[in-house]
KELOTI-672932 format. One record per residue (C-alpha): x, y, z; residue number from 1. Coordinates in Angstrom, 3 decimals. Each point is the difference from the previous one (the first is absolute). Example, Ala and Ser with C-alpha at 12.3 -4.5 7.8 and 13.67 -1.06 7.14 Angstrom:
REM residues 2
[[12.300, -4.500, 7.800], 1]
[[1.370, 3.440, -0.660], 2]
***
This chain:
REM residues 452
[[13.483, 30.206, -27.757], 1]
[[2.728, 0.182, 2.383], 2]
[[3.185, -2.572, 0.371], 3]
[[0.747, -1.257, 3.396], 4]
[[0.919, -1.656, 2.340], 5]
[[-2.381, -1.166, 2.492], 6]
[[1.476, -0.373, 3.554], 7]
[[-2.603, -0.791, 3.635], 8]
[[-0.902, 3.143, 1.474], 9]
[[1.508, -1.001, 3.085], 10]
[[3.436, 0.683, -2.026], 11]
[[-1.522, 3.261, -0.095], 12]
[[-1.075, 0.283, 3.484], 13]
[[2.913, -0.893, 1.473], 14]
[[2.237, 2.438, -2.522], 15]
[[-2.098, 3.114, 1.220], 16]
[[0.317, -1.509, 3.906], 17]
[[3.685, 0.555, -0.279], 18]
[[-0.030, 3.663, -1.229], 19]
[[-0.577, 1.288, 3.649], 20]
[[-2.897, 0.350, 1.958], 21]
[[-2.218, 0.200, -2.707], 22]
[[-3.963, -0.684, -0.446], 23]
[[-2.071, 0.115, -3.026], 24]
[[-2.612, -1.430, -2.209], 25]
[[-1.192, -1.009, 3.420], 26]
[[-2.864, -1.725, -0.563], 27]
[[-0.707, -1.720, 3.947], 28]
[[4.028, -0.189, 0.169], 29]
[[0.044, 0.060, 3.981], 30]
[[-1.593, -2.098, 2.719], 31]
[[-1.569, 3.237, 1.694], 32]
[[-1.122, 2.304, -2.783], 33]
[[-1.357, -3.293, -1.749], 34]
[[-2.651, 0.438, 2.090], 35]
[[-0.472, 3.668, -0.124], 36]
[[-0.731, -0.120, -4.227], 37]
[[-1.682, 3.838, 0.423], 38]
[[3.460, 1.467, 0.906], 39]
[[2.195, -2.800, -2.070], 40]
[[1.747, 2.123, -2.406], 41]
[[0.426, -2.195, -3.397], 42]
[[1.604, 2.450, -2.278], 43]
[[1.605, 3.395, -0.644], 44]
[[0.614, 2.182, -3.170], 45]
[[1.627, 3.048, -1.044], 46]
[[0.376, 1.839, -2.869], 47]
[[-0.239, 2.881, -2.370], 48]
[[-3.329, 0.560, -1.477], 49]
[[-0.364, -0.900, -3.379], 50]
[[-2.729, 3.112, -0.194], 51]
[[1.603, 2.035, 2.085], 52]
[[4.075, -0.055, -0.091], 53]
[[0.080, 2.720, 1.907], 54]
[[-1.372, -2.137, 2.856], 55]
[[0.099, -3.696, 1.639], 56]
[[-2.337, -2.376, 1.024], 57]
[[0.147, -2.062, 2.796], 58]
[[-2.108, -2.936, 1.015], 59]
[[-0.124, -2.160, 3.310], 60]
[[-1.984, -3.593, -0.358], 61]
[[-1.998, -1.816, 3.007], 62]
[[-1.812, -3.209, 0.864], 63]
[[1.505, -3.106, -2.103], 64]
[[-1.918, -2.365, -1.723], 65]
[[-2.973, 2.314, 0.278], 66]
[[-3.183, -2.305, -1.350], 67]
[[-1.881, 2.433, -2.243], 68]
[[-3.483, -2.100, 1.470], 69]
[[0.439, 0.558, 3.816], 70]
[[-3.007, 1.814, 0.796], 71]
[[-2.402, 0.360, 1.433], 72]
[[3.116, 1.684, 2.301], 73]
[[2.014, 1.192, -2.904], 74]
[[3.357, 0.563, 0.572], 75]
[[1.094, 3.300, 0.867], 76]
[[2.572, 2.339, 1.582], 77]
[[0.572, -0.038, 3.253], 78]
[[-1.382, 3.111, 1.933], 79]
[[2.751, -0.627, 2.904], 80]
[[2.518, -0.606, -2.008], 81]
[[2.615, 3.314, -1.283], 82]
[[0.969, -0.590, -3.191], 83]
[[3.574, 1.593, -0.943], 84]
[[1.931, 0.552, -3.364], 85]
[[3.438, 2.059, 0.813], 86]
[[2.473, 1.421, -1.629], 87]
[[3.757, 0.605, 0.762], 88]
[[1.230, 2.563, -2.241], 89]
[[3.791, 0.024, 1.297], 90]
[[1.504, -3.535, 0.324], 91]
[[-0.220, -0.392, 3.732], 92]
[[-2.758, -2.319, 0.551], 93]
[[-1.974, 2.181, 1.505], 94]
[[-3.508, 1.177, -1.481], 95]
[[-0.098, 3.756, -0.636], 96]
[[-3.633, -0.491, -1.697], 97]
[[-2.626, -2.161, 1.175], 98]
[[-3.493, 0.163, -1.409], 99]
[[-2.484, -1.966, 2.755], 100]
[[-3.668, -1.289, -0.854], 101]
[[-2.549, -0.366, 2.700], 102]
[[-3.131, -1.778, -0.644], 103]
[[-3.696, -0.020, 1.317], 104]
[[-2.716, -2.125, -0.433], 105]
[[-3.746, 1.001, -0.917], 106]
[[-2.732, -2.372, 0.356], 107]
[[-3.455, 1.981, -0.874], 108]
[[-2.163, -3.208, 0.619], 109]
[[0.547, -1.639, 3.017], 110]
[[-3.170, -1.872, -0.070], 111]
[[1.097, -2.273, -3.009], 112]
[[2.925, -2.488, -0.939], 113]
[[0.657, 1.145, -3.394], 114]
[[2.826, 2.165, -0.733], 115]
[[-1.982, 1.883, -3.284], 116]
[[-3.989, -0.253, 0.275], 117]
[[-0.273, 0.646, -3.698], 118]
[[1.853, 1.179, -3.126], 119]
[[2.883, 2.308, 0.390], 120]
[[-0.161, 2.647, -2.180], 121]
[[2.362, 2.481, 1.682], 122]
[[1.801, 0.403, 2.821], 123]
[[-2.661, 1.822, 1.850], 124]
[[-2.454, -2.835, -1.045], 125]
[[-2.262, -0.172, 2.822], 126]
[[0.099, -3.932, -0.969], 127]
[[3.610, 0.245, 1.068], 128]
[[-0.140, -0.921, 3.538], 129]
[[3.103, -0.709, 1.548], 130]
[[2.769, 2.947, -0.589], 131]
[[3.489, 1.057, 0.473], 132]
[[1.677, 3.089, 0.121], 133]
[[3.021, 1.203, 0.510], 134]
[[2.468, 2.779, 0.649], 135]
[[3.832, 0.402, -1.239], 136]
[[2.278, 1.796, 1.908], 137]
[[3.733, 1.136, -1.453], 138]
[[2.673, -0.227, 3.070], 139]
[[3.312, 2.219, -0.374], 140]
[[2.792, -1.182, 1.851], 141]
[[-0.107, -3.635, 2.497], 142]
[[-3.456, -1.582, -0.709], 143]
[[-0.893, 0.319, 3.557], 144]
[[1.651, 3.367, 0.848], 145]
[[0.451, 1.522, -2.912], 146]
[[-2.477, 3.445, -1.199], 147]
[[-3.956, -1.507, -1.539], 148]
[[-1.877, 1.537, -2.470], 149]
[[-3.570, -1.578, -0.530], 150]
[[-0.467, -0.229, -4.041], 151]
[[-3.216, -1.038, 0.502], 152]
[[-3.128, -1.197, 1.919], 153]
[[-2.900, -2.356, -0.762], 154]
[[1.321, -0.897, -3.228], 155]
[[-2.423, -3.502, -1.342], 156]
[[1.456, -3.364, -1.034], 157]
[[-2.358, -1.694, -2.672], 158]
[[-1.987, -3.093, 0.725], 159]
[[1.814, -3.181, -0.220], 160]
[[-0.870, -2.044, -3.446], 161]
[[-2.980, -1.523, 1.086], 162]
[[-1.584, -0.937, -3.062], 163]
[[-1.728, 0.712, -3.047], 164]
[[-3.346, 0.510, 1.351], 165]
[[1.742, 1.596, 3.083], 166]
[[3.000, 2.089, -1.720], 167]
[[-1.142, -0.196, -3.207], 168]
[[2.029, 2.878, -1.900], 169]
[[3.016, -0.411, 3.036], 170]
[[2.100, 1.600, -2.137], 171]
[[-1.844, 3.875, 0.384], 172]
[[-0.387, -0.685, 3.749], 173]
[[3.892, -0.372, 0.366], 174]
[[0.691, 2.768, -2.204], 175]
[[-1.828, 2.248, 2.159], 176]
[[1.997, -1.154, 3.045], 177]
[[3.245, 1.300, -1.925], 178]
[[0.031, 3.553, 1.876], 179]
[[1.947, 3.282, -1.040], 180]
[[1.109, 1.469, 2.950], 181]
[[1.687, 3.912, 0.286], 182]
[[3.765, -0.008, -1.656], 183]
[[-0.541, -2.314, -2.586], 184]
[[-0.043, -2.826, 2.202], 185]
[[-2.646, -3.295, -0.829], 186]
[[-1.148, -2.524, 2.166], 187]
[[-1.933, -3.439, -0.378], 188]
[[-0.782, -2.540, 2.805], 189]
[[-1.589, -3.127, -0.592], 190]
[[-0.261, -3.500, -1.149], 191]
[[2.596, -1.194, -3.270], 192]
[[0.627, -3.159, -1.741], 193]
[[3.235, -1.321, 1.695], 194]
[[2.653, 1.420, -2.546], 195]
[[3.295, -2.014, 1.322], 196]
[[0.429, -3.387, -2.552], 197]
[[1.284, -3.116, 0.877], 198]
[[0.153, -3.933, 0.047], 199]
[[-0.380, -0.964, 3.629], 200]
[[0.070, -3.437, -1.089], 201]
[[2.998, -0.253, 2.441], 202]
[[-2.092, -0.891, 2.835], 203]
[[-0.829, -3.259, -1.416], 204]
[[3.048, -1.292, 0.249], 205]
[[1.537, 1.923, -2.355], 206]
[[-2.269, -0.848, -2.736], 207]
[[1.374, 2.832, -2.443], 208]
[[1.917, -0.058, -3.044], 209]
[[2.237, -2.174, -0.989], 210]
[[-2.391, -2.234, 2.367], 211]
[[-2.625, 1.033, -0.967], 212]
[[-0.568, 2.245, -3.245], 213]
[[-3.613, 1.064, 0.015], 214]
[[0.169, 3.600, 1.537], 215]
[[-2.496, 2.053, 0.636], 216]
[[-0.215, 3.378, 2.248], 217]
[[-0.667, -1.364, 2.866], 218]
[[-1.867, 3.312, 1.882], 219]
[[-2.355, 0.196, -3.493], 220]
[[-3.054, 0.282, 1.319], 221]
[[0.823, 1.761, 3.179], 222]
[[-0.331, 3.758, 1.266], 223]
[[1.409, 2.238, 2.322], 224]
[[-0.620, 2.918, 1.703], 225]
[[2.176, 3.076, -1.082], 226]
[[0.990, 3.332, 0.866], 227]
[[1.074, 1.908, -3.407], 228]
[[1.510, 3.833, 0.350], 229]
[[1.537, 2.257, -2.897], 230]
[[1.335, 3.034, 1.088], 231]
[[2.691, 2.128, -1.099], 232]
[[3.854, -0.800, -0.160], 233]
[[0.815, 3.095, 1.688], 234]
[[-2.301, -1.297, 2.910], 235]
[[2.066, -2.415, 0.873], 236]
[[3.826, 1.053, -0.737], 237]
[[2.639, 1.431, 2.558], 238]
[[-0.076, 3.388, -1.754], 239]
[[-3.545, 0.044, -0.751], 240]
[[0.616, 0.352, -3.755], 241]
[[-0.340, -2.141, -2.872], 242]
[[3.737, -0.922, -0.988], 243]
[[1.442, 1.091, -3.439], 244]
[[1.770, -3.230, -1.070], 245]
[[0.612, -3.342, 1.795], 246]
[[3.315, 1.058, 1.083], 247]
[[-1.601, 2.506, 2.456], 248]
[[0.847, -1.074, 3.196], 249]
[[-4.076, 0.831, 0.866], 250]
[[-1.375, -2.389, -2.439], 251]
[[0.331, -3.288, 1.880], 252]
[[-2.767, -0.816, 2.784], 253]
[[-0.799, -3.495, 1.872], 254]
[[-3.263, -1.321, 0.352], 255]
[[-1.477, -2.870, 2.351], 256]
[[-3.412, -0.286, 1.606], 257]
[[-1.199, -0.976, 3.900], 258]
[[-3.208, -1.296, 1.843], 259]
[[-0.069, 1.097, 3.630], 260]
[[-3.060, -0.717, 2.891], 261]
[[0.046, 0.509, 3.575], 262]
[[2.281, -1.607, 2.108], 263]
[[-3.353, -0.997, 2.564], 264]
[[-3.528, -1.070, -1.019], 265]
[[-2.230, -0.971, 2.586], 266]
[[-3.279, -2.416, -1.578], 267]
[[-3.389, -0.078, 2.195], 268]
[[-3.520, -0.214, -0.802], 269]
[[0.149, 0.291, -3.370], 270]
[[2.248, 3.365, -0.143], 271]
[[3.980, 0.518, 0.008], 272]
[[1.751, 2.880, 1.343], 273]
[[3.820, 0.922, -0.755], 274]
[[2.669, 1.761, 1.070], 275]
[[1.446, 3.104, -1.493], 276]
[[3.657, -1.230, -0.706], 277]
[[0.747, -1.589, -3.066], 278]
[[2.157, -2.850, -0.645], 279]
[[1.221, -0.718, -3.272], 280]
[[-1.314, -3.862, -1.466], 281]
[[0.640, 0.224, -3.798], 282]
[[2.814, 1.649, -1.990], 283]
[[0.874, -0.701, -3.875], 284]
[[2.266, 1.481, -2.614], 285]
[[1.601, -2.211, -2.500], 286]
[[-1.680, -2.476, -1.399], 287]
[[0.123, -4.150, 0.062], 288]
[[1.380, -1.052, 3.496], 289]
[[-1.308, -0.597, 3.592], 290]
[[-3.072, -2.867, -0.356], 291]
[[2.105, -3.071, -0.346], 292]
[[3.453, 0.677, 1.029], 293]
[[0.791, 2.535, 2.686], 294]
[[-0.123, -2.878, 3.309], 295]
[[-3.468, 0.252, 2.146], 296]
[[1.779, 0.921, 2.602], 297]
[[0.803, 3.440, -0.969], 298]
[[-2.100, 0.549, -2.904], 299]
[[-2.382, 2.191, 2.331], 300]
[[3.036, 1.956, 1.248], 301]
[[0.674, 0.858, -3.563], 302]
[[-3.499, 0.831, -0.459], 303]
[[1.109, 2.940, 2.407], 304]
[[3.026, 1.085, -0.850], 305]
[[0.748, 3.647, -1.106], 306]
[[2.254, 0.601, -2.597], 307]
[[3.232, 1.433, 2.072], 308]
[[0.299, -3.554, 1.098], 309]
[[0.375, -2.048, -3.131], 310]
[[3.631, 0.440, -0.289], 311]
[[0.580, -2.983, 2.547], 312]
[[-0.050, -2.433, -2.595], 313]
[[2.490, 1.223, -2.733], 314]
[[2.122, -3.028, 0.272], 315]
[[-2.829, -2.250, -1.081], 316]
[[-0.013, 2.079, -3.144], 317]
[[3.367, -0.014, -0.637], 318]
[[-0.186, -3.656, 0.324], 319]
[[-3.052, -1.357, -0.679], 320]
[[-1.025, -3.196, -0.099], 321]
[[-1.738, -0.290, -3.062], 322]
[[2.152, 0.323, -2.243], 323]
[[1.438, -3.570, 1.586], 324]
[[-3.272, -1.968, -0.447], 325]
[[-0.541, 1.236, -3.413], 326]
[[3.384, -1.731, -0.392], 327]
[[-0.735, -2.951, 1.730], 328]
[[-3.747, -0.737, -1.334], 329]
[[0.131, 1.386, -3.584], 330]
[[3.812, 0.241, -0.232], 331]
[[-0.115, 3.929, -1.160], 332]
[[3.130, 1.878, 1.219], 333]
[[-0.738, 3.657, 1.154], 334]
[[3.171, 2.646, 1.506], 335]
[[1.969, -1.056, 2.920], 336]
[[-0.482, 2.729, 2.950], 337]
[[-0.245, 2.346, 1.051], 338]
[[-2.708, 0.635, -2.214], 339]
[[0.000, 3.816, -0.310], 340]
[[-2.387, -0.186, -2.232], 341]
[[-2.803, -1.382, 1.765], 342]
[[0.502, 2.825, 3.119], 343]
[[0.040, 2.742, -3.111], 344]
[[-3.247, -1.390, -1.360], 345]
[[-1.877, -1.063, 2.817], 346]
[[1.368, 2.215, 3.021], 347]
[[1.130, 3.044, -1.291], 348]
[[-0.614, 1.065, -3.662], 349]
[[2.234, -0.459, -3.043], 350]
[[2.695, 2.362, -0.269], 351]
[[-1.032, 2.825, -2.776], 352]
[[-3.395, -1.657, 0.274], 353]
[[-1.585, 0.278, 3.049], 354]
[[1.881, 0.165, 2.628], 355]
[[0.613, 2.623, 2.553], 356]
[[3.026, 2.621, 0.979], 357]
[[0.883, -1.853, 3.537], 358]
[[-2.641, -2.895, -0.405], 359]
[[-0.880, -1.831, 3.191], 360]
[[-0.677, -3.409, -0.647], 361]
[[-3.557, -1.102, 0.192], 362]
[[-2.195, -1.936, -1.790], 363]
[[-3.104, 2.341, -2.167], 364]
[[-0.567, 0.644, -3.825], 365]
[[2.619, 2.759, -0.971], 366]
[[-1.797, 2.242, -2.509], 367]
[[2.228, 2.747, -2.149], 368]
[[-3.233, 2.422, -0.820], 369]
[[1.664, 1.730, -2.459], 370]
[[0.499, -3.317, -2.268], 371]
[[-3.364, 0.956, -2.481], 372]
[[-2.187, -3.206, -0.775], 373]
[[0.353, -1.609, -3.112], 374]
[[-3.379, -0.725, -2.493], 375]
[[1.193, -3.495, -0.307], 376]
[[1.299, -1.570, 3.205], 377]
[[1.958, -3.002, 0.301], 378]
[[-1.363, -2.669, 2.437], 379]
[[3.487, -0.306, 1.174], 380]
[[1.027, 3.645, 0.522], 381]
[[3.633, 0.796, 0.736], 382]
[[0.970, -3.952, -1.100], 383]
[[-1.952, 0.582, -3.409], 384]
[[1.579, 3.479, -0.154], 385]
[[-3.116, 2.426, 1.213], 386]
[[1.547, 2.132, 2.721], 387]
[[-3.537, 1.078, 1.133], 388]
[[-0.703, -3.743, 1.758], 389]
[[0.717, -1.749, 2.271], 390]
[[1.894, -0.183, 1.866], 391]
[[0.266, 3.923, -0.754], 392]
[[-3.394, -0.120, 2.021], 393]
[[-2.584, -2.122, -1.265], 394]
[[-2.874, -0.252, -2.535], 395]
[[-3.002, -2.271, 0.068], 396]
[[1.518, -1.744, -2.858], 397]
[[3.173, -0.370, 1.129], 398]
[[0.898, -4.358, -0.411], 399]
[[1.648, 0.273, 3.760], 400]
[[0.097, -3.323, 0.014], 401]
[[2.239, -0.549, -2.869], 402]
[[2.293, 2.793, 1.044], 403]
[[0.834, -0.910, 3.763], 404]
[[0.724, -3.412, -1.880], 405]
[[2.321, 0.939, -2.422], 406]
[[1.509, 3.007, 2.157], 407]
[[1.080, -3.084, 2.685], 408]
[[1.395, -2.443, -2.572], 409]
[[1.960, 3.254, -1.053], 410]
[[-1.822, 0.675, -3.211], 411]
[[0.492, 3.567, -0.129], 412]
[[2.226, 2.622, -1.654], 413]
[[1.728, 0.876, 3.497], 414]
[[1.297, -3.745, -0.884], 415]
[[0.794, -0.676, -3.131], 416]
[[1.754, -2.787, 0.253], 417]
[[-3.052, -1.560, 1.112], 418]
[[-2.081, 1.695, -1.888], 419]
[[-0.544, -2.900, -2.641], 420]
[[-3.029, -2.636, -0.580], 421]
[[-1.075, -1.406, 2.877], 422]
[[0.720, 2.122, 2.218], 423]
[[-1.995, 2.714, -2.226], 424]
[[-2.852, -2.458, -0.868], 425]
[[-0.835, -0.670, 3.361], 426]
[[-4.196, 0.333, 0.949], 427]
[[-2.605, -1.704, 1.279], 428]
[[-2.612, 0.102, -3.241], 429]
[[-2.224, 2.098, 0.789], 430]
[[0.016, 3.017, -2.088], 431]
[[-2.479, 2.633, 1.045], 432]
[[-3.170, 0.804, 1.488], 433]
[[-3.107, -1.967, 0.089], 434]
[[-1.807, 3.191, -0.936], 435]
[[0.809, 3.317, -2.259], 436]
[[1.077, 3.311, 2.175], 437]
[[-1.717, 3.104, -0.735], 438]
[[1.612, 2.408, -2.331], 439]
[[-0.787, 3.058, 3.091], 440]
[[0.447, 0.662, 3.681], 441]
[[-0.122, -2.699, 2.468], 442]
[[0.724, -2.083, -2.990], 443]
[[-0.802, -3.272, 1.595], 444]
[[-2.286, -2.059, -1.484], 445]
[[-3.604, -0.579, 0.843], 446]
[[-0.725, -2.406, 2.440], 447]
[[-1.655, -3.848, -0.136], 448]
[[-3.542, 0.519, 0.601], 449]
[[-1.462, -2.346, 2.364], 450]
[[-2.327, -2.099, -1.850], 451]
[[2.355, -1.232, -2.628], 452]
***
C-alpha cells in the first residue's frame, strides 16, 4: 500500500486551474455542457500500445456519471454531435491530424418501448432493436479545412450492458465491435466502465482525507461512452515515419479531444432540425481540472477554446496560487515562482522528454511515441520513474491525481529541493480502478451492467 498524504481535491482543482486554460477529467465541469452529458468530454488518453509499440492508442470519454440502468432509453452517442480526437505533430497548437466519428441511430421496432426485444446474441441479433453506427473519418491539415479521408462507414457499436438475461455474454458482443480497418488501424465505439479514479468526497464539504479517511473511487460503478483508435505512429508524425529514438525531433505528438454540434437547432412537433456549422462545446487534454475551479463565468468559454490561445495565462503558472494555500492550510512549502516547472509539465512538455523544437504553449497530453511501454508500469509514471506515463501522454492507469498533486507542491525531479516527503507523498487515496482493464485493444474495462 501506498504512503501519502491526503490533501481535498479542491487543492487539486485549483492547482490544475492555474496551469492555463486547461480542462480535464471533466466530469459536468461547466454550466452549459453540464447539460449537454452526450457531448461532455470526461477524459482523454494517449499512449503507445502495449501490443503494438509500433503504434498508439488514443481514447476520447463522454457522458459523466453515466447510470449503467437508464433504459429503457439507454444512453448513447449523440447522432448530431462530431466527435474529434486531433493531433498536432509540430508544437504549434494547431491539429495536423484529426480523426472525427459520426454517429446514427437504428431503431428496427418502432412499435415497442424496449430497446432489445429478446436475448442478444450478436450484433446482428434481430432481438437487438435499437442500433448505432458509425463512420470515422481521418482529416489532414485544419480540422475543418484540412484534406478527409473516410476510414470507414457503418461501422456497429455493441449494445449497452443491459443485463444478464439481456447481454448475457457482453463481453463477445463488444469484442465484435472492436473493428480492423485497412492500414493496421482498429476501432471500437461503445459503452465502458468509467476508467478515471477518484474521491469526490470534496463536494461535501470537503469530506476527504485527513477529514475524512474512508476513500473510495468515487465514479465505481459508473460508465462512459468511448471512442478507442490504434493506428500507426507513422500516421500521426510530421514526417510520417516512426522515429528511431526519442531524441528524434518526429517522435513527440500532442493529443486532446473535442465535442462539436450545430450552432442552430430548431425543436417542433416532435422533430429538430440543425444547421450545418459547427461550434465547438467540449474540449479536454490533461487531466484533473475544470469542474470545481475554473469561475462559472468563463468555464463555458474554456469549454471552447482552441489550443493557439492558451498561452494567455502563463503568468498564473509561473505564479500560481496553490502552492500559497498548501502553505497556508497544511503548512507544506513548494518553489517560489516562476514555476518553470509547472509550464514544462503541463503546457509544453519536459525538456528531453516530451517537449517540442519551438513548442507553443497549450494545454494537451504531450506523447514522445518513440518512448516503448514498459511490462510493469508505474501508477505514477515520470514521478515514479516510467517515462512512458503520464504526463508523457497518458495510460488508463496512470494515478493523475497523485501526480498533478505532488507536481504543484514541487515534488518532482525538475525540483529537487522540493522533491522530499510531503511534497512527494501527496494523493488523494484512491489507488486505481474500480474494475480490471483488458490486457488487448480498447483496453477499457467492461462496463456496469444495468441490473446490478
Amino acid at each position: 500500500m501506498k504512503k501519502l498524504w491526503s490533501l481535498p481535491l479542491a487543492v487539486v482543482a485549483v492547482s490544475a486551474m492555474w496551469m492555463g486554460s486547461v480542462r480535464a477529467s471533466s466530469h459536468r465541469e461547466a454550466p452549459l455542457i453540464s447539460q449537454d452529458p452526450l457531448a461532455d468530454n470526461t477524459d482523454v488518453y494517449a499512449f503507445v500500445s502495449p501490443n503494438n509499440p509500433d503504434r498508439v492508442t488514443l481514447i476520447a470519454n463522454f457522458i459523466p456519471f453515466e447510470a449503467p440502468y437508464g433504459g429503457p432509453n439507454f444512453f448513447k452517442f449523440d447522432d448530431n454531435v462530431l466527435y474529434e480526437i486531433l493531433v498536432d505533430n509540430d508544437g504549434d497548437a494547431v491539429e495536423d491530424v484529426t480523426f472525427q466519428f459520426r454517429f446514427r441511430t437504428e431503431t428496427r421496432n418502432t412499435n415497442t418501448f424496449l430497446y432489445n426485444t429478446g436475448t442478444i446474441t450478436s450484433l446482428d441479433s434481430p432481438a437487438f432493436n435499437v442500433r448505432q453506427v458509425y463512420t470515422v473519418s481521418m482529416q489532414e491539415g485544419p480540422r475543418r479545412r484540412g484534406r478527409s479521408t473516410v476510414l470507414a462507414e457503418n461501422l456497429p457499436t455493441p449494445p449497452v450492458n443491459v443485463g444478464l438475461r439481456s447481454t448475457p455474454n457482453y463481453e463477445a458482443l463488444a469484442a465484435a465491435a472492436v473493428r480492423q480497418l485497412p492500414g493496421n488501424v482498429q476501432v471500437f465505439a461503445g459503452q465502458r466502465d468509467d476508467p478515471f479514479f477518484v474521491d469526490l468526497n470534496v463536494f461535501d464539504l470537503l469530506a476527504v482525507p485527513p477529514v475524512d479517511n474512508n476513500n473510495a473511487d468515487a465514479l465505481a460503478g459508473y460508465n462512459v461512452h468511448s471512442i478507442a483508435i490504434e493506428v500507426p505512429i507513422s500516421m500521426l508524425t510530421a514526417n510520417r515515419a516512426r522515429p528511431s529514438s526519442a531524441s528524434d525531433p518526429n517522435a513527440v505528438i500532442g493529443v486532446w479531444s473535442t465535442a462539436s454540434r450545430p450552432s442552430i437547432t430548431s425543436r417542433g412537433g416532435g422533430q429538430e432540425k440543425y444547421s450545418s456549422n459547427f461550434v465547438q462545446v467540449s474540449r479536454l487534454g490533461q487531466p484533473l481540472v475544470n469542474e470545481v475551479v475554473i469561475p462559472r463565468s468563463t468555464k463555458d468559454a474554456f469549454n471552447a477554446l482552441e489550443p493557439t490561445g492558451d498561452g494567455a495565462a502563463l503568468g498564473f503558472v509561473t505564479d500560481p496560487e496553490v502552492p500559497k494555500l498548501l502553505s497556508a492550510l497544511f503548512g507544506i512549502q513548494s518553489p517560489q515562482a516562476p514555476r518553470n516547472d509547472l509550464v514544462a509539465i503541463f503546457l509544453t512538455g519536459i525538456p528531453g522528454l516530451n517537449q517540442p523544437a519551438n513548442v507553443k504553449p497549450s494545454e494537451m497530453l504531450r506523447l514522445n511515441v518513440a518512448i516503448a511501454p514498459t511490462l510493469e508500469p508505474n501508477p505514477f509514471g515520470v514521478l515514479g520513474g516510467d517515462f512512458q506515463g503520464f504526463p508523457n501522454g497518458r495510460r488508463l492507469t496512470d494515478d493523475v491525481v497523485d501526480i498533478a498533486l505532488r507536481a504543484m507542491a514541487g515534488g518532482t525531479i525538475l525540483t529537487p529541493g522540493f522533491n522530499v516527503s510531503p511534497n512527494n507523498a501527496l494523493g488523494d487515496g484512491v489507488a486505481a480502478n474500480d474494475k480490471p482493464f483488458l490486457p488487448v485493444f480498447p483496453y477499457l474495462a467492461t462496463p456496469h451492467a444495468g441490473n446490478k
